[in-house]
DRENDO-1510 file (C-alpha; in Angstrom, 1 decimal, always signed):
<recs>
REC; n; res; u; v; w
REC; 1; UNK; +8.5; +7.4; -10.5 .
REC; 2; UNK; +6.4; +6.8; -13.0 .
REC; 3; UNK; +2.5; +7.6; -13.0 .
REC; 4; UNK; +0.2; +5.0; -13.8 .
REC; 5; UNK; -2.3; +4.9; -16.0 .
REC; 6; UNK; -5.6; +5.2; -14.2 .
REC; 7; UNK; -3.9; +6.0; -11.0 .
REC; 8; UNK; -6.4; +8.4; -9.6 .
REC; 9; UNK; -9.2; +7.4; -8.0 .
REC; 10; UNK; -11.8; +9.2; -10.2 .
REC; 11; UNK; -10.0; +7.4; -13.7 .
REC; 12; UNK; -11.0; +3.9; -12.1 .
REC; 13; UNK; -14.1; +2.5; -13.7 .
REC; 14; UNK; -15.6; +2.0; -10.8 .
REC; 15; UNK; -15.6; +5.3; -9.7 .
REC; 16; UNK; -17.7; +5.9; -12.6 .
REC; 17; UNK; -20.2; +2.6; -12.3 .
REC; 18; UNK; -20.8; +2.4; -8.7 .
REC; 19; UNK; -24.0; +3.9; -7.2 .
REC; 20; UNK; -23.9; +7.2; -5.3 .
REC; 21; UNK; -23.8; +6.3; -1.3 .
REC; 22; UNK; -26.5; +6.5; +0.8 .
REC; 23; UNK; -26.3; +9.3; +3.0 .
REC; 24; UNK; -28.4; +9.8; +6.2 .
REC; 25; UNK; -28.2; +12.8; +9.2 .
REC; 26; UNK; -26.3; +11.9; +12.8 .
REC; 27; UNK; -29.8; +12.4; +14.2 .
REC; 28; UNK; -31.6; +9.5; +12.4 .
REC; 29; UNK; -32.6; +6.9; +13.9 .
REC; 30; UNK; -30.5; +3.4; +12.9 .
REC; 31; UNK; -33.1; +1.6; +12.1 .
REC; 32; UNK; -33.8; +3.5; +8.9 .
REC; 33; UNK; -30.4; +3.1; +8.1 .
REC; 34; UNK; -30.9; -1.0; +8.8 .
REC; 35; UNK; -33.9; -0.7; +6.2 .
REC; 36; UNK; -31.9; +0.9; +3.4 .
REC; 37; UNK; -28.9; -1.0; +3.6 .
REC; 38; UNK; -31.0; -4.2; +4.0 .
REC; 39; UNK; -32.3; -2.9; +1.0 .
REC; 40; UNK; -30.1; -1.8; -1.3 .
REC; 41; UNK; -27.7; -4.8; +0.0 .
REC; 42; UNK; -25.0; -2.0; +1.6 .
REC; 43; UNK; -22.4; -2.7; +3.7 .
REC; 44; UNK; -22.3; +1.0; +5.1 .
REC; 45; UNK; -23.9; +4.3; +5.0 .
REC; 46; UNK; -22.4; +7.8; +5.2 .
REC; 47; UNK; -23.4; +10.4; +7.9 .
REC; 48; UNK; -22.8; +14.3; +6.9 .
REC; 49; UNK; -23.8; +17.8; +8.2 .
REC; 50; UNK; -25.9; +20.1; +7.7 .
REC; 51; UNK; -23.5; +20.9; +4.6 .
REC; 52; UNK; -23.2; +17.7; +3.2 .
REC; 53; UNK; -19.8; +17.1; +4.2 .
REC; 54; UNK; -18.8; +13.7; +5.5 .
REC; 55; UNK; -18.4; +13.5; +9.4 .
REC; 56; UNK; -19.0; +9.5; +10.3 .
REC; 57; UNK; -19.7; +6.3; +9.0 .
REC; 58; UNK; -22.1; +3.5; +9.8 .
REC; 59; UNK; -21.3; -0.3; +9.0 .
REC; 60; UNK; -22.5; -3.3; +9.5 .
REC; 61; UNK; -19.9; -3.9; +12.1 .
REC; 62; UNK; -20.7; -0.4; +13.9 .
REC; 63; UNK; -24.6; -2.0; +14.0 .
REC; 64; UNK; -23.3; -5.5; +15.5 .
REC; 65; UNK; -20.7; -4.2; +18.2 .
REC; 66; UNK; -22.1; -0.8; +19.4 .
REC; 67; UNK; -25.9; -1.3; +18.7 .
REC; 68; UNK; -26.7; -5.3; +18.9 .
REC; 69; UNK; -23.8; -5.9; +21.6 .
REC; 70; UNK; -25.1; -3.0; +23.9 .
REC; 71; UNK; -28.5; -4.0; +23.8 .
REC; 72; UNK; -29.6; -0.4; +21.7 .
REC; 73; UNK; -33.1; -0.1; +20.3 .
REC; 74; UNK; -32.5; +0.4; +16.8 .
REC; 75; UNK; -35.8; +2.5; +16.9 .
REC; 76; UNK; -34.5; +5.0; +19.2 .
REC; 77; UNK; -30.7; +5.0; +18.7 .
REC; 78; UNK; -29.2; +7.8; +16.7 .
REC; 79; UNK; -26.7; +7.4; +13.9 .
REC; 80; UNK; -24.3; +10.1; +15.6 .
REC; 81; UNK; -24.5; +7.5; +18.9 .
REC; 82; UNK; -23.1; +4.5; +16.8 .
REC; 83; UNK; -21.0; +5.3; +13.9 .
REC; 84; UNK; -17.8; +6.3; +13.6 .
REC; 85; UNK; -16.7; +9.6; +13.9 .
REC; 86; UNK; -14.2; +11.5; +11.2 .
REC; 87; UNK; -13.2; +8.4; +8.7 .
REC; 88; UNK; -10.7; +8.5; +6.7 .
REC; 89; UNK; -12.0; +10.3; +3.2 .
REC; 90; UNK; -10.3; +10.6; +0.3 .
REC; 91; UNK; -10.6; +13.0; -2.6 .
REC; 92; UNK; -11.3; +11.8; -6.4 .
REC; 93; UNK; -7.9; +13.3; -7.5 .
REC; 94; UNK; -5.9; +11.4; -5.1 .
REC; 95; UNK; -3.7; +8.0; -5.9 .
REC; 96; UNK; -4.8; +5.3; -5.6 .
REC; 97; UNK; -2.5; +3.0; -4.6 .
REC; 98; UNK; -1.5; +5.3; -1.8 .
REC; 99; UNK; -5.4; +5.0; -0.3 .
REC; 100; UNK; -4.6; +0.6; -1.2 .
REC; 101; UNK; -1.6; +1.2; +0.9 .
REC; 102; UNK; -3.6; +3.0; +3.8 .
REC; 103; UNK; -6.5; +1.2; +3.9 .
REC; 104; UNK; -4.3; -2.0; +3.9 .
REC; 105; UNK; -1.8; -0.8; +7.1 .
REC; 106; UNK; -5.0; +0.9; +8.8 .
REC; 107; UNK; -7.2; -1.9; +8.7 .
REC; 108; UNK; -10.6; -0.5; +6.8 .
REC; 109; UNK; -12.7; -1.6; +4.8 .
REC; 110; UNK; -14.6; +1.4; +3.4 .
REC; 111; UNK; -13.8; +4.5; +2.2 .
REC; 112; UNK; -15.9; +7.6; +0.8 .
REC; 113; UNK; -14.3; +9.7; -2.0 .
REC; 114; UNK; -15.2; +13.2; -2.3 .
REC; 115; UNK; -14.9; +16.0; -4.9 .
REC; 116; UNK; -13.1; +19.1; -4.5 .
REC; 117; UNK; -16.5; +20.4; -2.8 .
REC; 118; UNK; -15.9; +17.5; -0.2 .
REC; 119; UNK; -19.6; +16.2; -1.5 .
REC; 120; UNK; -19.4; +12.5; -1.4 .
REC; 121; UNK; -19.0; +10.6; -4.4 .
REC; 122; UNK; -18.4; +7.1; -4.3 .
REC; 123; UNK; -17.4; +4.3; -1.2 .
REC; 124; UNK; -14.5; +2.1; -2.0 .
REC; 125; UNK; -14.1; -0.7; -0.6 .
REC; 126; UNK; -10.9; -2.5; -0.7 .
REC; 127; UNK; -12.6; -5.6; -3.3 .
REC; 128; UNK; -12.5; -2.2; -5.2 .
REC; 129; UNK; -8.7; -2.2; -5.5 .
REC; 130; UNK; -8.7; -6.0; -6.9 .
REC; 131; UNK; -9.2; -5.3; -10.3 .
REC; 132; UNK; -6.0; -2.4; -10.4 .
REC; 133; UNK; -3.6; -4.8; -8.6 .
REC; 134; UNK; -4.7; -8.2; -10.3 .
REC; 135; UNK; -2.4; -7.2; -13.7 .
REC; 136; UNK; +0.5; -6.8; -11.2 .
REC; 137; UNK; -0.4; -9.8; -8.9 .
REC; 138; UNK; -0.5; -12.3; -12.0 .
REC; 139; UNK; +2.9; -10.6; -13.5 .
REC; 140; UNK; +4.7; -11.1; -10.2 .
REC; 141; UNK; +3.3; -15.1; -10.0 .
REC; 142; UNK; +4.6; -15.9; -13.3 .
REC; 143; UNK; +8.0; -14.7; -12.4 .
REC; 144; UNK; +8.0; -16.5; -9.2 .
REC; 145; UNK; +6.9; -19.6; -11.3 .
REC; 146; UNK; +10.0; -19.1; -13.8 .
REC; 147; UNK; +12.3; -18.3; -11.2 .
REC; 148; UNK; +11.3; -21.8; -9.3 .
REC; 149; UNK; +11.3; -23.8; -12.3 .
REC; 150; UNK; +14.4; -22.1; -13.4 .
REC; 151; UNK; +16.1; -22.7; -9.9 .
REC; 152; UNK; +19.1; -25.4; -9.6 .
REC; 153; UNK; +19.0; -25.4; -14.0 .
REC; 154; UNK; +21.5; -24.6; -16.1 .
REC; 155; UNK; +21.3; -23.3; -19.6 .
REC; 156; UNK; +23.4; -26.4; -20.8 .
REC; 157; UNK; +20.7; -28.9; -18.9 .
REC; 158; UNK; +18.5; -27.3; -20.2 .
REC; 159; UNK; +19.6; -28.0; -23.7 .
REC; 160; UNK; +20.1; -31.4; -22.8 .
REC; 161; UNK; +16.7; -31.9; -21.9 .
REC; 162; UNK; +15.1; -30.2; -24.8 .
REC; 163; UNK; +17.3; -32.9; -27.0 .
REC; 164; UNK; +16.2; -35.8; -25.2 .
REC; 165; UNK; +12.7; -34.9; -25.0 .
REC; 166; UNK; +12.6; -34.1; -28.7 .
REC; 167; UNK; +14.1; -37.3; -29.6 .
REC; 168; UNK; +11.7; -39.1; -27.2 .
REC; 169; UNK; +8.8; -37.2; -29.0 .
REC; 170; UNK; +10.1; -38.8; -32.4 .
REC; 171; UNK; +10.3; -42.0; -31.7 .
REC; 172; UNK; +6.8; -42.0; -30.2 .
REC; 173; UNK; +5.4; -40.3; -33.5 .
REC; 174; UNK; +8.2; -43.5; -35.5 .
REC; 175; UNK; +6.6; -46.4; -32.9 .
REC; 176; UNK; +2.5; -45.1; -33.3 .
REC; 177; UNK; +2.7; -44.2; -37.6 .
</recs>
């Protein structure tokens, strides 16, 4: 099969463009997390160890259905009592239309890249993807568009047509000049 060009996830331009995630202990308290993603406009922030390796993620979803839903103080609730426990991570190297493909069949949103290290890096998120599919997704329209207008036509009618229309289109040009 052949590789694509750009196919990891560190050769996408947004790997290289998008800010560094925010990043935030299990033991602090949501409602610092609320500030910085009200902030910084973030749909998420990441939760790590003591070793800076990725064990959770908070969302804005994780906020509404575990913290808001539940009646939670956002003062006094933990990170580690809302967020999601061992998300899916992907490293830099990997493809990235296998992560499009899991993200798509797993039904998420978000997902934090990490070097070799297994330091965060970058979230995608799957508005990420749009810009490597769009090429392909425009290709496959306009064959679908031939292949309608094409349907029940044959190369002879075809023909026919092109005749008749250019005569029509001389005649117009004979009847305005």
């Amino acid at each position: 099969m052949e590789t694509r060009k750009g196919g990891r996830l560190v050769d996408r331009p947004e790997f290289k463009t998008k800010p560094k995630p925010v990043t935030f202990l299990g033991k602090d308290k949501v409602s610092q997390a609320i500030a910085v993603m009200a902030d910084k406009n973030y749909g998420s922030v990441v939760i790590i160890d003591s070793k800076d390796k990725v064990v959770g993620i908070v969302t804005e979803r994780d906020i509404v259905k575990k913290l808001v839903n539940n009646n939670m103080s956002p003062k006094t609730t933990k990170l580690e009592d809302i967020m999601t426990l061992n998300p899916r991570v992907a490293n830099e190297n990997d493809d990235v239309v296998d992560w499009l493909r899991i993200m798509s069949n797993d039904r998420f949103r978000r997902l934090p890249v990490v070097d070799a290290n297994g330091k965060i890096k970058v979230i995608f998120t799957q508005g990420d993807f749009v810009s490597y599919t769009w090429p392909d997704l425009i290709f496959q329209a306009s064959q679908l568009a031939k292949a309608s207008f094409m349907k029940g036509f044959s190369i002879n009618t075809l023909l026919i047509f092109m005749v008749i229309y250019g005569v029509a289109l001389i005649a117009a040009m004979k009847a305005f000049l």
